[in-house]
C-alpha positions in Angstrom: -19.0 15.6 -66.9 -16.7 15.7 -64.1 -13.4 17.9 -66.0 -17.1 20.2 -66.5 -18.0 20.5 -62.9 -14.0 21.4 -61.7 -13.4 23.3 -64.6 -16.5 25.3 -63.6 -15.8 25.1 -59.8 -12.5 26.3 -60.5 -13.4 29.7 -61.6 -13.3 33.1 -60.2 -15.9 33.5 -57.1 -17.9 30.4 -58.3 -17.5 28.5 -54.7 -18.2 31.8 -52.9 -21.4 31.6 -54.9 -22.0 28.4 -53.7 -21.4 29.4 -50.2 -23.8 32.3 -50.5 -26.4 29.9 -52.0 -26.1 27.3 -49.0 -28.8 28.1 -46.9 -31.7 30.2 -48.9 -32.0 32.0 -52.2 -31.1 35.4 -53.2 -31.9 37.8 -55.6 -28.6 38.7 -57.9 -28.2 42.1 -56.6 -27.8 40.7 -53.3 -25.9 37.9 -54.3 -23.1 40.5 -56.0 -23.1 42.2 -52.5 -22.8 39.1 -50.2 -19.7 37.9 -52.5 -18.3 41.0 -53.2 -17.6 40.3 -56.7 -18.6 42.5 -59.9 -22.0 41.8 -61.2 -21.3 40.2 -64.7 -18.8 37.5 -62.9 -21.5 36.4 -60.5 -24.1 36.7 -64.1 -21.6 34.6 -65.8 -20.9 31.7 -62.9 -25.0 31.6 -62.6 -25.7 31.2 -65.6 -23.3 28.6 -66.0 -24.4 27.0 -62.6 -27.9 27.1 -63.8 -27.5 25.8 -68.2 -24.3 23.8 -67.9 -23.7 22.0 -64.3 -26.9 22.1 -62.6 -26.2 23.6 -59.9 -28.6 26.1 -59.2 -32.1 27.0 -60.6 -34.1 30.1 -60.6 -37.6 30.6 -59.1 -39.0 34.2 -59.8 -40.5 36.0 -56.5 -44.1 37.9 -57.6 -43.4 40.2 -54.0 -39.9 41.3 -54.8 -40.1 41.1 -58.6 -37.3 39.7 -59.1 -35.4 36.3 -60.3 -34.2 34.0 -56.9 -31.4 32.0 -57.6 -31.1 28.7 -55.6 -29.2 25.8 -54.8 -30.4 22.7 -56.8 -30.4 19.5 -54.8 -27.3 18.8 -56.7 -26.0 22.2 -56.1 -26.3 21.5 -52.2 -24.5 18.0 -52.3 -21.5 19.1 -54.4 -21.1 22.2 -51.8 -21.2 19.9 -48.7 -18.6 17.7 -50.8 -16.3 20.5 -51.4 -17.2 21.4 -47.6 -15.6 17.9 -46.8 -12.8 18.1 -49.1 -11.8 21.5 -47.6 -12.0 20.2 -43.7 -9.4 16.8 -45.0 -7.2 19.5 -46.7 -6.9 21.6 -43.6 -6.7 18.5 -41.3 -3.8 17.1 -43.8 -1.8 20.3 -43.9 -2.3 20.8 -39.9 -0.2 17.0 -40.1 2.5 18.2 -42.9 5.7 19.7 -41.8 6.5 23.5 -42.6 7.6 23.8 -46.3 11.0 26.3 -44.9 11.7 22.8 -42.3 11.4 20.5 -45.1 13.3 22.6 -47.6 16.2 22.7 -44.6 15.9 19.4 -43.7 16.4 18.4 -47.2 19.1 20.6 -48.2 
């Protein structure tokens, strides 16, 4: 299950799509906007999101007529993971030495 979720994390725009998702629901139209991405990639990663990993789930809004993709609780705790994973990265390369110094220095 877990080579499922990063294999699915892993493609194009799906953790922009996350991002998008964080704090409310959106309809896909204005999902394709937010993450400026072409509308069948955002189709496919929500679809996959939704059938496969669980991440989100769709509610349908009577006003707007239209599907409202959201963050499942699941969704929202393996964004604020990735969140956490992405502040230690920065904080770790922040530590590490230029690569061009550590070539030199090694040379």
């Amino acid at each position: 299950m877990v080579e499922e979720l990063v294999k699915g994390l892993a493609k194009s725009g799906a953790i922009k799509i996350l991002r998008a998702l964080k704090d409310d629901g959106k309809r896909l139209t204005d999902l394709v906007r937010e993450v400026d991405l072409d509308k069948s990639t955002v189709w496919r990663r929500l679809e996959e999101f939704e059938k496969k990993l669980f991440l989100v789930y769709v509610e349908y809004n009577r006003e707007l007529k239209a599907p409202i993709y959201k963050l499942t609780p699941f969704g929202l705790k393996i964004l604020q993971k990735l969140e956490e994973l992405e502040q230690i990265y920065e904080e770790e390369m922040r530590k590490a030495p230029p690569r061009g110094k550590d070539f030199i220095e090694k040379g």
